[in-house]
C-alpha positions in Angstrom: 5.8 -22.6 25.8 7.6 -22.7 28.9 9.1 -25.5 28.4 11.2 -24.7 25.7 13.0 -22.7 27.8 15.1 -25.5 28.9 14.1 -27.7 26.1 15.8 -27.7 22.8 13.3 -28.0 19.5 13.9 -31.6 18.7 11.2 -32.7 16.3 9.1 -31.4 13.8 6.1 -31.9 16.7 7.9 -29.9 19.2 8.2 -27.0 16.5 4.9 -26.8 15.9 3.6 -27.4 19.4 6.2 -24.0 20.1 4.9 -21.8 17.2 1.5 -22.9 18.3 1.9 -21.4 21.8 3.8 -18.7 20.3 1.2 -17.6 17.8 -1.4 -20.2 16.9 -3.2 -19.2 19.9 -3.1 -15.4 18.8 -4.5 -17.4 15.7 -7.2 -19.0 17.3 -8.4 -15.7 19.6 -8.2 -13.2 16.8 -10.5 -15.6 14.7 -13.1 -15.6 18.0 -13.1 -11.9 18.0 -13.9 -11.6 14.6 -16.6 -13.9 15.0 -17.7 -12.3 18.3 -18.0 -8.9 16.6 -20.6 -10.4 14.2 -18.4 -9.5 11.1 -17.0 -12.7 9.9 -17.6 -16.7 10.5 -16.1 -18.9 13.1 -13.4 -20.5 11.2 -11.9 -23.9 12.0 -9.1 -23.7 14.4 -7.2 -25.9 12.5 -6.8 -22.5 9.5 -6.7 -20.1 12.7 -3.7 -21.9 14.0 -2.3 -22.5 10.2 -2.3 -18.2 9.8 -0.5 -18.3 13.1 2.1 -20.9 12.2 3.1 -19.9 9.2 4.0 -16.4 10.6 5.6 -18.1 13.5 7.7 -20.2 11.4 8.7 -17.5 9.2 10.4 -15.3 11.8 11.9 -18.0 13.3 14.2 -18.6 9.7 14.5 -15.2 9.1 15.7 -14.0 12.6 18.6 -17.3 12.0 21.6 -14.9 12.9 20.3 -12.9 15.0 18.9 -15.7 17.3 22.4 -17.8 16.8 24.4 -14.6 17.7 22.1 -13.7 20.8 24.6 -13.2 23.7 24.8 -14.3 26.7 23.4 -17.6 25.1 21.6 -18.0 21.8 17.8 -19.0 21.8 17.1 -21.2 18.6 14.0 -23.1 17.7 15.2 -25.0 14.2 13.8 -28.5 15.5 17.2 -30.6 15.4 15.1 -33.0 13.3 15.9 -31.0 9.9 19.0 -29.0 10.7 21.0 -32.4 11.9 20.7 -33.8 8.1 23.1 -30.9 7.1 25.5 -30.0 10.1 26.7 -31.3 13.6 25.9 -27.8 15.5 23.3 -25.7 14.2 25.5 -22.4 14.5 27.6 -24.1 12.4 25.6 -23.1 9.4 26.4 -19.5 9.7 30.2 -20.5 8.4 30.7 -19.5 4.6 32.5 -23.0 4.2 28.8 -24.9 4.9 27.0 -22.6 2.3 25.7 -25.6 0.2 24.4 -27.2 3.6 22.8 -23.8 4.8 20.4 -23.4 1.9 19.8 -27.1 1.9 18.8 -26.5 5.4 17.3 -23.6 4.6 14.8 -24.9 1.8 14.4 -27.7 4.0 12.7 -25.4 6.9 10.9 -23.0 4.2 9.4 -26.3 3.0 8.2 -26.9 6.7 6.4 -23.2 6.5 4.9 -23.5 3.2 2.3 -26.4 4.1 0.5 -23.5 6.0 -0.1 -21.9 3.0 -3.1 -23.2 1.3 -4.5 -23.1 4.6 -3.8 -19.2 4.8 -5.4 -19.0 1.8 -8.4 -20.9 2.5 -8.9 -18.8 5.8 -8.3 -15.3 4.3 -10.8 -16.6 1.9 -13.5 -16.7 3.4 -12.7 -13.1 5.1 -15.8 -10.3 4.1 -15.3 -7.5 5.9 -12.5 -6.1 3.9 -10.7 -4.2 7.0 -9.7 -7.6 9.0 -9.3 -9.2 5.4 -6.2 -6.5 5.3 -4.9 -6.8 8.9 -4.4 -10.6 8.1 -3.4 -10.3 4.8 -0.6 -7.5 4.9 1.8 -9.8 7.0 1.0 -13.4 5.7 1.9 -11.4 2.2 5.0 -10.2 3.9 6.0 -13.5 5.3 5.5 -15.1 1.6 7.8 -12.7 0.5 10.2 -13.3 2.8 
């Protein structure tokens, strides 16, 4: 994760290598302590970083403005690989005028977050112990609504 700190999200494989060090771990260690308490299967770390992502990816869009406006410097993590089909500068989609551009964008990256999905489903699943079933599925329902 570190070295996004002077490293700019270029690709769609640097996005995903940041969101998994950002919370695909937290994916993959929650998933070995519900396994090491006996309550639930080991489940492949490819779903455990999926549940992860998907959150990841989902703050990342919704927190656009906030992160763009950040002062002294903004901190952004839209991999330049989807935003640079719509605009020059990604703070430039904050501008009323690019509108048409910024949803474009905008489905574009939702897109990006939705292919976690199906996983998320798949791992909540095969959840049976209904309190850990909730704490994972209150906020991947929140992100989907978001």
């Amino acid at each position: 994760m570190a070295k996004f700190i002077c490293k700019e999200v270029e690709s769609i494989d640097d996005y995903d290598e940041y969101c998994y060090y950002v919370a695909g771990l937290v994916g993959l260690g929650l998933s070995k302590l519900f396994y090491a308490s006996g309550t639930e299967d080991l489940a492949p770390d490819s779903l455990s970083n999926s549940m992860g992502l998907f959150l990841q990816k989902t703050n990342i869009i919704r927190d656009y403005l906030e992160d763009i406006n950040e002062i002294p410097k903004c901190r952004m993590f839209w991999p330049r690989e989807i935003w640079s089909k719509y605009v020059n500068k990604l703070e430039d989609l904050k501008y009323e005028e690019n509108s048409d551009k910024a949803v474009q964008c905008l489905n574009d990256m939702v897109t990006n977050a939705l292919m976690h999905v199906e996983d998320c489903l798949k791992y909540m699943s095969a959840l049976r112990d209904h309190a850990i079933f909730r704490f994972c599925a209150i906020p991947q329902i929140m992100a989907i609504g978001t």
